[in-house]
C-alpha positions in Angstrom: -26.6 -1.0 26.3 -27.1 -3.4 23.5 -27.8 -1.0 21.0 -26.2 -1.2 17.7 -24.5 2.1 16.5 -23.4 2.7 12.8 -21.0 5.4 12.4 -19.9 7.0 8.7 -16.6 8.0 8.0 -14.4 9.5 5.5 -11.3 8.5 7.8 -9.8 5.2 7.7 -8.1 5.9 11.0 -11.1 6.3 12.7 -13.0 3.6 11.6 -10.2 1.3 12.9 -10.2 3.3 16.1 -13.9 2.1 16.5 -13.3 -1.9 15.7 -16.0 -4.1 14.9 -17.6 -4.2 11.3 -16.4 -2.1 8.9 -18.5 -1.3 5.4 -15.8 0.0 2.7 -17.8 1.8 0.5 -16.6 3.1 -3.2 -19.2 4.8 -5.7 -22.5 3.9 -3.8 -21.4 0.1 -3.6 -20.0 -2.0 -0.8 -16.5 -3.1 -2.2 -16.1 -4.7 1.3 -17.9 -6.0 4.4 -15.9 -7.6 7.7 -14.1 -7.0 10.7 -12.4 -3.4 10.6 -8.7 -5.1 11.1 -9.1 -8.0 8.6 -10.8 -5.7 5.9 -7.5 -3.1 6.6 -4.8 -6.3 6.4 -6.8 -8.4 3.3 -8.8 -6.2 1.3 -10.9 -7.6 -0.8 -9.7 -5.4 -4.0 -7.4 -2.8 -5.3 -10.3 -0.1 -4.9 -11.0 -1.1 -1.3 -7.0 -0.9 -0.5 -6.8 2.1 -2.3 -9.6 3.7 0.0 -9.1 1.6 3.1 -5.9 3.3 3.6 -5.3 7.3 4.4 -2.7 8.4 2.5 -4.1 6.2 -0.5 -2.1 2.6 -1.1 0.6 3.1 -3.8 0.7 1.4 -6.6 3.0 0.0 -9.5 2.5 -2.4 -11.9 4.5 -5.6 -12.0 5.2 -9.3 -14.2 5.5 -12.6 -12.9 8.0 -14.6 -15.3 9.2 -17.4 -14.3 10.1 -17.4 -10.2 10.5 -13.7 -10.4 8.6 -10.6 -9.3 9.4 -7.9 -11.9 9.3 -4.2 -10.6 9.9 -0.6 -12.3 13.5 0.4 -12.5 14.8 -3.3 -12.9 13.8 -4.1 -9.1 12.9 -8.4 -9.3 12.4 -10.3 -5.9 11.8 -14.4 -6.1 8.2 -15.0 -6.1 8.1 -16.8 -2.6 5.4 -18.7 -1.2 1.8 -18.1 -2.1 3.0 -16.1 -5.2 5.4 -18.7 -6.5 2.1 -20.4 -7.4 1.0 -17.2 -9.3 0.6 -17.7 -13.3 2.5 -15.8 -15.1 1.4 -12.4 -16.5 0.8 -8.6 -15.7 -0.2 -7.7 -11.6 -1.0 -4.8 -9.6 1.8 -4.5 -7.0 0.7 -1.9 -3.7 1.5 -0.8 -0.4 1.1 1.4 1.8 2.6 4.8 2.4 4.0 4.1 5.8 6.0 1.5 4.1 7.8 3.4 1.7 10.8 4.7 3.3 13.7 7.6 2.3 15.7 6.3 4.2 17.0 2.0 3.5 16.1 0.2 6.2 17.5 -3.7 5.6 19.7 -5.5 2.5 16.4 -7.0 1.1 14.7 -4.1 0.1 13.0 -2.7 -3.6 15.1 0.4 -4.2 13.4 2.7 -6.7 14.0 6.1 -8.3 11.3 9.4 -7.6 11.6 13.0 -7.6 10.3 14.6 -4.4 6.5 16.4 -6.0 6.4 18.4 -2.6 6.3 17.8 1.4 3.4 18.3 4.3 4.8 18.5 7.7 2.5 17.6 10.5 5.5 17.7 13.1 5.4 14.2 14.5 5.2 12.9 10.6 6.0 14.3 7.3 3.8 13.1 3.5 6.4 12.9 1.0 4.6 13.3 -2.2 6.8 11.9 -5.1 6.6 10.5 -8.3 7.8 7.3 -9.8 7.5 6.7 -13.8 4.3 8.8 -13.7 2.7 7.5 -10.5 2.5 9.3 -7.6 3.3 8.0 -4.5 2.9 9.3 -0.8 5.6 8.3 1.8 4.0 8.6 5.3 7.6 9.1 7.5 8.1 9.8 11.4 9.6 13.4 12.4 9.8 16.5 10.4 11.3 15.7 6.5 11.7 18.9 4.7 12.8 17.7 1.1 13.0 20.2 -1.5 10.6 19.9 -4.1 11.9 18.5 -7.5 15.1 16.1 -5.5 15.5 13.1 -7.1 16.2 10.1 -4.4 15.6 6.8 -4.3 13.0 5.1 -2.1 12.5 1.3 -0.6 9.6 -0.9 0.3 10.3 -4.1 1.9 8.8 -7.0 -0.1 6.7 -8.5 3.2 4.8 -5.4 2.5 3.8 -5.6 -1.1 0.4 -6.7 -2.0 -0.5 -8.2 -5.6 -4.0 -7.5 -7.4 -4.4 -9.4 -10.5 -5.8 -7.5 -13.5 -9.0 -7.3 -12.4 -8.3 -5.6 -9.3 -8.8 -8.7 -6.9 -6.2 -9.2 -4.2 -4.4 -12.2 -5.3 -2.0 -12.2 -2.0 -1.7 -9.5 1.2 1.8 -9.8 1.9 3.5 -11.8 4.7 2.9 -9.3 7.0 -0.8 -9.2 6.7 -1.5 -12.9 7.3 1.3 -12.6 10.6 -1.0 -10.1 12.1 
């Protein structure tokens, strides 16, 4: 009809149902204007991941020395392309709840240690709520996972799937997923 249509929503699913533009709004203030798929794979900045994302991105802070990555819990990957670039210091390490698994899935994976804050079972997926060294963290997994409140387990992200913010909250690199989508 060539009318143009602006729908608001709280829902991050449904604004990438809809495609074309997406504003990310945070406070009152655009953090983020673009196509809906390329603001979801390369937000702008930590706040626009953080509410770009449904649950919310996780987050952990992490140290560049030398070649390394260095995570909570001793967890240290090489810093690999775009990051091996990266100047040393203090970072913002996130990702997104569908990538944290209880389960390992591959030899290349961050392992690190939570204890289970409670479940919400939806039926075809599960939100495992958990804390890590004070953060908490949402897992987003397929299929009914009915984990007792206060278990301690590990969980795993796959590198690909981390993204770095530097101190000011600016994405500094998406992951090597993002860019392959």
């Amino acid at each position: 009809s060539g009318a143009i249509f602006v729908y608001a929503t709280t829902e991050p699913h449904e604004a990438l149902l809809l495609g074309g533009n997406t504003a990310c709004m945070w406070e009152g203030r655009i953090t983020q204007f673009g196509l809906t798929p390329d603001v979801y794979r390369q937000p702008a900045d930590a706040t626009t991941a953080q509410v770009f994302s449904d649950p919310p991105m996780n987050f952990l802070p992490v140290v560049k020395a030398g070649d390394r990555l260095n995570f909570g819990d001793g967890q240290s990957v090489g810093a690999a392309g775009t990051l091996a670039n990266l100047p040393e210091g203090s970072y913002l390490a996130g990702f997104r709840p569908n990538h944290l698994h209880v389960q390992r899935h591959g030899a290349d994976v961050l392992a690190f240690a939570a204890s289970v804050v409670g479940t919400e079972i939806t039926g075809s997926e599960s939100f495992v709520h958990m804390d890590h060294q004070g953060q908490r963290w949402v897992a987003l997994v397929h299929g009914v996972q009915d984990i007792a409140t206060g278990t301690a387990r590990e969980v795993y992200v796959d590198p690909r799937y981390v993204y770095i913010f530097n101190a000011e909250g600016r994405l500094v690199d998406a992951g090597s997923y993002a860019s392959a989508a």
